[in-house]
N, C-alpha and C positions, 0 to 999 in steps of 0.2 A: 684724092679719092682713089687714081689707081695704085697708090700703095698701100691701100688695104690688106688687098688680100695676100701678099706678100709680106706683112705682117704678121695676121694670122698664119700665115704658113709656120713662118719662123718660132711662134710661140708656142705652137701645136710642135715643132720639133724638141724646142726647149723641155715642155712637158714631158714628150718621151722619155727623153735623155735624160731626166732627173737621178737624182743619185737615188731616192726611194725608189722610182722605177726600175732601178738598176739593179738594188739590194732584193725587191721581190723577188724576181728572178733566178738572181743569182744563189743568194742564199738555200735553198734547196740541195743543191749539185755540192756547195760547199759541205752540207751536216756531215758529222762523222756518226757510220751504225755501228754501234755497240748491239751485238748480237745477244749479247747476256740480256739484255733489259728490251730485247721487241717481243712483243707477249702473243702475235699472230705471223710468223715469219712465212714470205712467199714462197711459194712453190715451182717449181721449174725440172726441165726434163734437159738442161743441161745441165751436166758435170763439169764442176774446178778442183783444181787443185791448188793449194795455196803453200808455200813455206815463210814461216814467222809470221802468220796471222797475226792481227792487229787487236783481236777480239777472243771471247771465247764462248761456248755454247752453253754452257752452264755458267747460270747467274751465283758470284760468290756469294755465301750466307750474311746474311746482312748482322745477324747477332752471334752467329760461335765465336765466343774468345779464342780462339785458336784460329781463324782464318787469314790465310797470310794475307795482309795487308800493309797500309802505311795508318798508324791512326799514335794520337795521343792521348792520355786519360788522367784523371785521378779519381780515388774510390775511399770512401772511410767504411772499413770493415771489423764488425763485430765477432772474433773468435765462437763458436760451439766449442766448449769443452772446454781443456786446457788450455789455456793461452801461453804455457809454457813448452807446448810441445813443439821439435822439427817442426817448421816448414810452414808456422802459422801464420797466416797474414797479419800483418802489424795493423795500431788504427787507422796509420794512414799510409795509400800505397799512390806509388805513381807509376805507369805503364808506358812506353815505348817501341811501337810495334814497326818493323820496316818488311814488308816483302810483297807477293804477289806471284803470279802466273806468268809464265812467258809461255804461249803458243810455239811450238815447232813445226805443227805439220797438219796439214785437214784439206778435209774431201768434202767439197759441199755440192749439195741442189737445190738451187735456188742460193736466197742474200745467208740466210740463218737455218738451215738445215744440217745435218751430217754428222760428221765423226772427227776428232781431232785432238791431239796428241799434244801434250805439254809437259810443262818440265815446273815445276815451285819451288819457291825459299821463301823462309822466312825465318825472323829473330824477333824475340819477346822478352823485352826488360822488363825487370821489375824492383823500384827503388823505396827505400824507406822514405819516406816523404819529413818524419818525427824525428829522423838522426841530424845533426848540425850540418852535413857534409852530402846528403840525400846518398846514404850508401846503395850501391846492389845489392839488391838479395839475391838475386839469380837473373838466370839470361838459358833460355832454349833456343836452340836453333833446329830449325828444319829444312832438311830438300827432299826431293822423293818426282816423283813423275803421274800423270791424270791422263786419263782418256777421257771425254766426253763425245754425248752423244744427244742430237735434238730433231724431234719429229712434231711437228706441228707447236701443241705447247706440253709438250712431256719430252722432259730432258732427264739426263741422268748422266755419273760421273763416276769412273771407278780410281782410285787413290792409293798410292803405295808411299810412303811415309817414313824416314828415318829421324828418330828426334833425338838430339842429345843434350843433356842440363848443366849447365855448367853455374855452381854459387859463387857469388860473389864472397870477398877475404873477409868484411865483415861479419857476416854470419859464419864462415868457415874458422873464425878464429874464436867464436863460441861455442862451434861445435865442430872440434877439431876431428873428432870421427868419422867426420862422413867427408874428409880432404880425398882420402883415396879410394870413394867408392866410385861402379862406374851405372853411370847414372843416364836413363834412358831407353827408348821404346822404338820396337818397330812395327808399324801398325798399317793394314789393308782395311781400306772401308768402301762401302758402297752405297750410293744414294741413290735415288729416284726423284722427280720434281713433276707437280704439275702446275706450271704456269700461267696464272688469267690476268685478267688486263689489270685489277688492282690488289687481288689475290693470288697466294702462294702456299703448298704445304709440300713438304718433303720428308722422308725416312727414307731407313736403311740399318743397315748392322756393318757389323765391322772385324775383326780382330787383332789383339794388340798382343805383343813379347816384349814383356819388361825384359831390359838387361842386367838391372840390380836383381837378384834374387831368382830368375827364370822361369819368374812368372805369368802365368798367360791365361786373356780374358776375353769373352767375348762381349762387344761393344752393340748396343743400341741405339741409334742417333735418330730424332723427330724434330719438325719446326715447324713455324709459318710465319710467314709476314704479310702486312700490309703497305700498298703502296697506293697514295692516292692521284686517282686520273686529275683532281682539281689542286690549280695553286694558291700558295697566298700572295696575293700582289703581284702577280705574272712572275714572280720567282725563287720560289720557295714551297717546297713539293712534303707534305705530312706523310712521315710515315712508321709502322713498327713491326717488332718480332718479337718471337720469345725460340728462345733453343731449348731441347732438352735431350740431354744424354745420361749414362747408365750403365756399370760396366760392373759383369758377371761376381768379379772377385771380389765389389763389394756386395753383395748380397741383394745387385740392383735398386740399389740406392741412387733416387734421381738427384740431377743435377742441374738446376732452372736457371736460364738467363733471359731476362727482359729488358727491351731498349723502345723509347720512342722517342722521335724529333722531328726535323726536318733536313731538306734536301735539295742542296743548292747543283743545278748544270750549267754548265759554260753553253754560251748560245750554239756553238759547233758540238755538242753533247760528249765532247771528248774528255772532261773532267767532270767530276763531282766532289764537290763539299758535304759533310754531313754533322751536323751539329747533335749527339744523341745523349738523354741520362739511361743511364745502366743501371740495371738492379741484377746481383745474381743472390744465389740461396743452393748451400750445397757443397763440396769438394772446392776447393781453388784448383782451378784446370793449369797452373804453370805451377813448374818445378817439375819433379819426379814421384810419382803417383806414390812408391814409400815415405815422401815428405810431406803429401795434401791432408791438409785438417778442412774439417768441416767449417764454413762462415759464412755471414751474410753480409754483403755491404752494396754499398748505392754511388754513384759518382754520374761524371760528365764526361764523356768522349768527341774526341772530333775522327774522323775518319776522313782520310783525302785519298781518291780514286783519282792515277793517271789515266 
């Protein structure tokens, strides 16, 4: 009898100590905040400075084909027009994207607040999917530098941009004319964002200098997405967008991308998976804006966010 309660002591410590008791806890202090995606960031009357940010202020666009990231795709796309002309998407294309943002430099108040300086790259393949040997058709590469900026949930981003085209020997070897052209844009854009907890819409304009020809346009860029507060199965997050941009020299002729899927996070929030089908309608946004023909086509993307 009087090792009872000496028992109960024991067991009631046991309890404590459990690993779930542990994991509650713990887990918290462990999360990684991706400042892109907290839709109400606190507020604070301290000043930091940070160098090589981990994060960034401005959420990337979840649907511009152009946004540096890492993703995989393939698409079967239906020519407008000539299917013999420069630069037209084949029926079937595949896609290879690697790049992203790397923060340099930021001033914050509070967790997600402030202003902050980065540096981008990015490279977009694009392979015939139809030829024996999946040739390239071309390959763009981007670097250039971002400032961003986030006040409660209105962020905004200004982007300076050098993109250069480089085709693949395949297609250069049917169209031996454009071996020595120089091929490629340098382009300033500005965006705006207001951010809600499962709603997004953003614009802006922009201006591009083509370097084939010397010519020069001014750019319209619009979007939104959705993101949903509910999961499926505690791990898998519904979500979508549609992009839409518009540049002066063609006569403002839109250019529509729509995506929806879902949206896998690592329980430390530090990665994400994205499973999306794509539909665009409009210019092919890769190669060199002398080589995009109008098309429509539809596909499956993955998207991996480190």
């Amino acid at each position: 009898m009087k090792r009872r309660p000496l028992v109960l002591i024991l067991l009631l410590a046991l309890l404590w100590s459990s690993p779930a008791s542990a994991q509650t806890r713990v887990t918290p202090t462990n999360q990684f905040v991706r400042c892109e995606y907290v839709t109400d960031p606190q507020i604070s009357e301290r000043v930091r400075f940070a160098l090589l940010p981990s994060d960034d202020l401005f959420r990337p666009l979840l649907t511009d084909p152009k946004e540096p990231r890492s993703s995989i795709e393939f698409r079967n796309a239906k020519p407008q027009g000539s299917s013999a002309s420069p630069g037209t998407l084949r029926a079937r294309t595949a896609g290879v994207t690697a790049g992203g943002v790397l923060g340099l430099w930021a001033r914050k108040t509070g967790e997600c607040r402030g202003i902050e300086i980065s540096a981008l790259t990015g490279v977009f393949g694009q392979f015939n999917v139809d030829s024996p040997s999946y040739d390239l058709i071309g390959a763009d590469f981007l670097i250039g530098a971002q400032i961003a900026i986030r006040s409660n949930r209105l962020s905004g981003r200004l982007r300076v941009v050098h993109q250069t085209n480089h085709l693949g020997e395949d297609f250069t070897s049917q169209n031996p004319v454009l071996i020595d052209l120089n091929l490629g844009s340098e382009t300033i854009e500005a965006l705006g964002s207001i951010d809600g907890t499962e709603l997004r819409a953003y614009a802006g304009l922009g201006y591009v200098v083509f370097l084939h020809g010397n010519d020069r346009s001014v750019l319209a860029h619009a979007g939104a997405e959705f993101r949903s507060t509910r999961t499926i199965r505690g791990a898998l997050r519904p979500l979508a967008g549609v992009d839409v941009q518009s540049l002066q020299i063609r006569s403002w002729a839109i250019t529509a991308t729509a995506t929806g899927g879902v949206e896998w996070v690592s329980d430390a929030f530090a990665r994400r998976l994205r499973l999306l089908v794509v539909a665009a309608d409009g210019y092919s946004p890769f190669g060199d804006v002398s080589l995009q023909r109008k098309s429509r086509s539809i596909g499956a993307q993955l998207q991996i966010e480190f």
